[in-house]
Structures are given as C-alpha cells and as structure tokens.
N, C-alpha and C positions, 0 to 999 in steps of 0.2 A: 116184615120182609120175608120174602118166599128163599130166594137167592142171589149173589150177587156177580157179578162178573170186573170188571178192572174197570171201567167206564158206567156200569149201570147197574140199578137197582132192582130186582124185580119183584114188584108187589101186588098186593089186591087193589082191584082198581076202587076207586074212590069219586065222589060227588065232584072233587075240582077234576077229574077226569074226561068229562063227557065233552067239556068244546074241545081241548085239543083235539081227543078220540074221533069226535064228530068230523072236527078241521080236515083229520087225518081220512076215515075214511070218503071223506066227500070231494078228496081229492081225485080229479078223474086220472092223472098219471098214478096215483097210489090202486086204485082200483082196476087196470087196466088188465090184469091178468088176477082178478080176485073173483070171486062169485056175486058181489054186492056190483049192482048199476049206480044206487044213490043212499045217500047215509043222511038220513036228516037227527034233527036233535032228540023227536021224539023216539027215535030208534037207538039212537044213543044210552037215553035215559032209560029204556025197555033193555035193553042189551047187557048196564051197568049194574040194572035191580035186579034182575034175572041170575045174577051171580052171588047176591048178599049171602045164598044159602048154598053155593054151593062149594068144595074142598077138593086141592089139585089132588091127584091122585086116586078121587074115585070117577066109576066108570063113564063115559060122555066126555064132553070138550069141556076143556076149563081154560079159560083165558086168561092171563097174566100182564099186568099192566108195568112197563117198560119206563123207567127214568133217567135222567144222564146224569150222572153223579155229581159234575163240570156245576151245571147249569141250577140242577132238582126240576127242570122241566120235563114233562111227556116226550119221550123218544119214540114212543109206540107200543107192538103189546105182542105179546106171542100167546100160543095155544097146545095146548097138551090134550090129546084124545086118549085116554087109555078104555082099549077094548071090552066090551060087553062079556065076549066069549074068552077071553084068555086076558087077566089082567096082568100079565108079563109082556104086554106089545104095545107099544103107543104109536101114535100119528103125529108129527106137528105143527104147526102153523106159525106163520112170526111174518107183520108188517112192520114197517119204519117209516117214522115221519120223512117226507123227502130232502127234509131240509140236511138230514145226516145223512143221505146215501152215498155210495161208493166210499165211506169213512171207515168200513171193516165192523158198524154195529149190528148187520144182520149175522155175521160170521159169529159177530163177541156172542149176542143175545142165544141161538142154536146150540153152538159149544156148551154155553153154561144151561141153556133146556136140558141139554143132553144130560149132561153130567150131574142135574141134580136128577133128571128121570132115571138113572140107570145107579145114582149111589144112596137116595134118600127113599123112591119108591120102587127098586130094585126091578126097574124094565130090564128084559131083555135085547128087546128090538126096537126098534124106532124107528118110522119108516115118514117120506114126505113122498107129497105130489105135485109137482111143479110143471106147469106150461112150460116146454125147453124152450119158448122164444123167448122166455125171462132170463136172460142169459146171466143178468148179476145174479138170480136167487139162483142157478146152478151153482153158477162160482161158487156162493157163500155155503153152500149145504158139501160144495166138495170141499172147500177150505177146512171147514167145521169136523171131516171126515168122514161124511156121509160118501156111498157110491150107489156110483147110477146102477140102476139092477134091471130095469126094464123102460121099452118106450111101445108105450100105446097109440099106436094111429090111428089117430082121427077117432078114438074112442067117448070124447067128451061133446054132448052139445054146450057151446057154449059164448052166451053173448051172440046169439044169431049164426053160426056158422061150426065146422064141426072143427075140433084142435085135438093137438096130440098129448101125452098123459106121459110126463117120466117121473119113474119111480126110481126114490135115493133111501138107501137104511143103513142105518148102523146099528154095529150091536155093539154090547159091553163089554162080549169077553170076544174081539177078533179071531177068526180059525186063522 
C-alpha cells in the first residue's frame, strides 16, 4: 500500500489490474477530456509493466492504482509527476471508474495524493491541468483544496480542435 484514504486504497497496480484499467480507460465518457482516444488491452499490459520498475516519488509520472475498500474492486488510478528540474513540485493526474462518479472519490483520491505528496515526499507544490468544461474534475481539485491559478485559451490542440487549459495548485504550507 502506497496510501490510504477512508474509502480507498492506493496501491502498485498489479496483473489483476489491467481489465478493469483497460474497462476504465476504453471508456469513451471516461476518456473524453483525457489525452488517450482508445485503450486496448495491449496497451494496458505495456502501461502496467512499464511501471514494475519504477517508485512514486522519483522524477516522471508514476501512477497509482486506486481500490474501494467497500468492494477491493478497481476504483481507478491517479498519477504523481514530480519535476525533473525541481523535485519539490509535482503535477497530478486521477481518473475514476464511472461507475463511482459524482460519489466524492475523485475529491477522496486528490486530497490523500495531496497529502501523501506534500507529508511523505515533501512537495512543495502540486499543480493539475484540467479542461474547465470538466466541470466535476474542477469541483473535486477545489473541494480537495487546490485553486484555480490560471486559464489558458485555447492553448491546447486537442482531440481535433483547439481547448482551454485551467491550471489548480496547491501548496503545503498556504501563505
């Protein structure tokens, strides 16, 4: 176990990981404000070994595989970027299977990112990037305590057409 939060576990993903993983990403409402068009299994299974080596906290994306305590089924997975040039700033990422959404697990899963990035690998900063037409993933990064800091228009191509880029950070020790 990496961390846990009141509803979920968050772990290294694992070989029974890749169909829900795959389910999840090859869902086209789960993907629809994501950078992936399609998720097949063998991208899965490249996706899952691609991780056997590597440890949150050091520098690149690491991704963490999400359980529901309820269940022990796949809730989904979040991601931790900590910076090349400054390993005091992370970036992060968190999908959910749809079947939990609007249930407050992308709010739970973020807070406990948060908290383990800022009390176990002592980030600083921690910054997301969100399509604002995603209006639950604002919600859950302001619920969580992140703030909007900036919006980019029209600065991303993406999925065939140009979109807008809000940036949410939090830090650990609030001014």
């Amino acid at each position: 176990m990496i961390f846990e939060s009141k509803r979920l576990i968050a772990r290294r993903f694992g070989p029974r990981d890749v169909e829900p993983f795959v389910a999840m990403r090859a869902d086209p409402e789960v993907a629809r404000y994501q950078s992936w068009e399609t998720f097949t299994l063998d991208d899965g299974r490249a996706f899952i070994a691609a991780l056997a080596n590597a440890n949150p906290g050091e520098p690149g994306w690491y991704q963490i595989a999400l359980e529901d305590k309820a269940s022990g089924q796949f809730a989904g997975d979040c991601g931790l970027k900590i910076m090349e040039h400054d390993q005091r700033l992370a970036q992060i990422g968190y999908t959910i299977m749809r079947r939990l959404w609007n249930r407050g697990y992308a709010t739970e899963a973020i807070a406990a990112l948060a908290d383990y990035a800022f009390g176990t690998l002592n980030i600083h900063r921690i910054t997301a990037s969100v399509d604002p037409r995603n209006v639950s993933s604002c919600r859950a990064l302001e619920k969580a305590g992140f703030q909007r800091e900036a919006l980019f228009r029209q600065s991303e191509w993406f999925k065939g057409s140009w979109a807008d880029d809000a940036v949410y950070a939090r830090l650990r020790n609030p001014v």
